[in-house]
Every structure is written in C-alpha cells, then in structure tokens.
C-alpha positions as semicolon CSV with decimal commas, in nm:
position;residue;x (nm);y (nm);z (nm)
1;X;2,458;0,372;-0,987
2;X;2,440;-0,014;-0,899
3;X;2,216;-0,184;-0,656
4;X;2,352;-0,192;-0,274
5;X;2,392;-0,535;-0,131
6;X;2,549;-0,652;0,186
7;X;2,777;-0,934;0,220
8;X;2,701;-0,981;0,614
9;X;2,691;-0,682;0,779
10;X;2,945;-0,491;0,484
11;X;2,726;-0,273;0,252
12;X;2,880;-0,328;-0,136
13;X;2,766;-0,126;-0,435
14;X;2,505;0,165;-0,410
15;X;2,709;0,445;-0,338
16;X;2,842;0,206;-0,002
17;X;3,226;0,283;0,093
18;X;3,459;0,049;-0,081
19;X;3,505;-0,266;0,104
20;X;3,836;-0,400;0,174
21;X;3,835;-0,748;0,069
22;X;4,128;-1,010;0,049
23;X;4,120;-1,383;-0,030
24;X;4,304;-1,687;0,211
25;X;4,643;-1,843;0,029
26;X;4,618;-2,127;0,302
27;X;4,501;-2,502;0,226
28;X;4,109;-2,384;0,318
29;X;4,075;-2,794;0,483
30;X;4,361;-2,621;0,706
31;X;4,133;-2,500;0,921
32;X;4,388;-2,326;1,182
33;X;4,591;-2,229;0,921
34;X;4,305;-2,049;0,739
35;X;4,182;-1,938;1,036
36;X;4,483;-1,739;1,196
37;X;4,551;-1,616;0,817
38;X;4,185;-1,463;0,849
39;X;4,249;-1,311;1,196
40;X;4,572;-1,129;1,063
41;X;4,377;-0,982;0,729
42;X;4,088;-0,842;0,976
43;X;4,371;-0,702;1,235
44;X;4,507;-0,539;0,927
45;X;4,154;-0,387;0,822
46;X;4,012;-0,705;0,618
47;X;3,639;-0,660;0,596
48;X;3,522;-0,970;0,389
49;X;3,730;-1,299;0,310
50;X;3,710;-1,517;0,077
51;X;3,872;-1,907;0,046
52;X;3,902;-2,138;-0,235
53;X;3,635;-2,459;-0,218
54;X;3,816;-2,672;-0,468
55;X;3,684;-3,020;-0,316
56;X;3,461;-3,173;-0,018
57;X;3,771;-3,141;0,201
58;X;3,755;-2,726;0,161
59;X;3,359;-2,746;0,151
60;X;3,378;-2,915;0,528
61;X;3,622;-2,678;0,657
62;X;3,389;-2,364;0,597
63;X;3,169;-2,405;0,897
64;X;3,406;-2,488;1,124
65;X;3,602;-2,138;0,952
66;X;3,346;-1,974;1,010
67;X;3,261;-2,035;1,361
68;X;3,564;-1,882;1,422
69;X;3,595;-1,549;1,244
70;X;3,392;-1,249;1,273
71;X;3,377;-1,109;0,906
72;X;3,178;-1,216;0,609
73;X;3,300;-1,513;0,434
74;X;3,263;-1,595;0,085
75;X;3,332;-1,957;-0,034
76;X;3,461;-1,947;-0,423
C-alpha cells in the first residue's frame, strides 16, 4: 500500500478514495478565465486543480487564482 498524503484538505494514496482531479485549458495569467473554468470543474465534482506555470506571467496569476477558489491547487 502507498503512503497517504493530502493535497489540502483531499487525502491521496493510503487506501484514501480516489480523488477526482482535472487540469485548467485556460491561459493560467487569465486569471478570470482560469478562475470561472475552476468553479465549473468543482460544480461538476472537481476536487483538486491543477494549471500550467509556463512563465512569470502564469507564476503571478496563482495567488490571485487561488484567493478565489476553494479546492487544492497544484501549479505544474
């Protein structure tokens, strides 16, 4: 069996329910874009995101993201 983590509040690994998990297909430095993208995949039963970080531009955006959602985030 592998080693439980959590990824916020979402238990992963260790026996832990799978998690559903999608990633954004918006412009992450979009940040309404991204944002109302995120808010549709958790209405739809999205329990972690994740968004591409290909430059500073993306890299900025994530806090302000993430002020606004209420699921785990992770920044690839």
């Amino acid at each position: 069996m592998s080693k439980q983590i959590h990824v916020g509040a979402v238990a992963v690994g260790g026996g832990a329910p799978v998690s559903i998990q999608s990633m954004c297909n918006t412009k992450t430095d979009d940040v309404a874009a991204t944002v109302a993208q995120i808010h549709a995949l958790e209405d739809a039963g999205c329990e972690i995101i994740r968004c591409a970080v290909p430059d500073m531009e993306a890299a900025r955006a994530i806090s302000e993201i993430k002020k606004q959602i209420n699921i785990p985030l992770v920044a690839d």
